[in-house]
N, C-alpha and C positions, 0 to 999 in steps of 0.2 A: 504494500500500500504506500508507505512512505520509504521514499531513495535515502536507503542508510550513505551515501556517495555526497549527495545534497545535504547532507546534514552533518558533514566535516566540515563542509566549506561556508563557513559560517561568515556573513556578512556583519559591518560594524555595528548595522540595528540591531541583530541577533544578539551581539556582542554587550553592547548596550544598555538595550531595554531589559535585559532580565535582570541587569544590577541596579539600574533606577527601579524596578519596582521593588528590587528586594529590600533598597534603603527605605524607599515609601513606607513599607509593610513595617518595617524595624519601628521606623520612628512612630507609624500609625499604634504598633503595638505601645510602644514604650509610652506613650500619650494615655493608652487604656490602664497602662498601669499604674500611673502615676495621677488618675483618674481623671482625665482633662478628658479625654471621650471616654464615651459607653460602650460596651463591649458589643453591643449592635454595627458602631459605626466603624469598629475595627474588624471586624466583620466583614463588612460590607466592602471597605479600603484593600482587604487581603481578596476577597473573591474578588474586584475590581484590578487591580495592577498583579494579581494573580493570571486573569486573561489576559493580560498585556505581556505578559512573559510568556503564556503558553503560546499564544498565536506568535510572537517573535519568534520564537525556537522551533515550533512546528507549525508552519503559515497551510501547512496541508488540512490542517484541523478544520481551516472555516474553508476549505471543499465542501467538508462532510458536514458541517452545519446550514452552507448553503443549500446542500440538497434536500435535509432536513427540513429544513424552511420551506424548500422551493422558489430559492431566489436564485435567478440564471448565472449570476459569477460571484465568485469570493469577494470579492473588493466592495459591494456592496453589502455583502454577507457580516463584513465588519463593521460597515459604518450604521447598516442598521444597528448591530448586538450591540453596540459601543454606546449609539444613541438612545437605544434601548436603558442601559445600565446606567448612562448618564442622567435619562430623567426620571428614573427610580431614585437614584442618589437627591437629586435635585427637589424630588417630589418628598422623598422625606428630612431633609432639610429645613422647607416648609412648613411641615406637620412640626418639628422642634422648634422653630423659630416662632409659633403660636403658642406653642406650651410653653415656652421660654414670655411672651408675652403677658401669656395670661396668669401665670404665677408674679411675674414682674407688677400687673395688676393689684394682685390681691396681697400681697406684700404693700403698697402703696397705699392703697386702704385700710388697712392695718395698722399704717404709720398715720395716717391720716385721722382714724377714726381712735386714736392715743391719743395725739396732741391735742384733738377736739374737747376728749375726756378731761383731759389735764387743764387745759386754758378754763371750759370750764368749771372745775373745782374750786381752781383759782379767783376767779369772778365770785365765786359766790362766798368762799371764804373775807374776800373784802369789802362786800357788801352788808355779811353777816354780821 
């Protein structure tokens, strides 16, 4: 299926892209663990530049996905999966960036509805 012959002669992107995503994936990790993302989002970073190493090293892979698909050449075969993956990320980025909102919210009200409490206690103690 795949030319073991073609896959000594390894081009610079080959060479390349599987050491950028592997630094991505390190630091993505080392982010989750030192808690600055969620284990979802390193996740999703390792499956992501995970397919950018696979198709770099074996670009015969999205033959076999195009056929799968039923998309007539690889090349687009990629730029769907990619753009596919891309606005899954993108889409739940979104869904975070509202929950990051709406917490942000009620945190605010919170603080809000403290100093409201306090100013008036205040007021009434000097009135009293």
């Amino acid at each position: 299926m795949y030319n073991l012959q073609a896959q000594m002669d390894l081009t610079l992107y080959q060479l390349l892209a599987p050491i950028v995503a592997f630094v991505a994936i390190a630091y993505a990790w080392s982010l989750v663990f030192r808690q600055k993302k969620t284990l979802w989002e390193g996740i999703l970073w390792t499956l992501f530049w995970g397919l950018v190493a696979l198709i770099a090293l074996f670009p015969a892979v999205m033959t076999w996905v195009s056929t799968i698909m039923g998309i007539k050449n690889r090349e687009n075969a990629v730029f769907i999966t990619f753009f596919g993956v891309l606005f899954f990320m993108v889409f739940y980025m979104v869904m975070r960036l509202e929950a990051l909102e709406q917490r942000q919210t009620r945190i605010v009200r919170k603080i809000a509805l403290k100093d409201a409490d306090i100013d008036g206690k205040e007021d009434k103690m000097e009135n009293g």
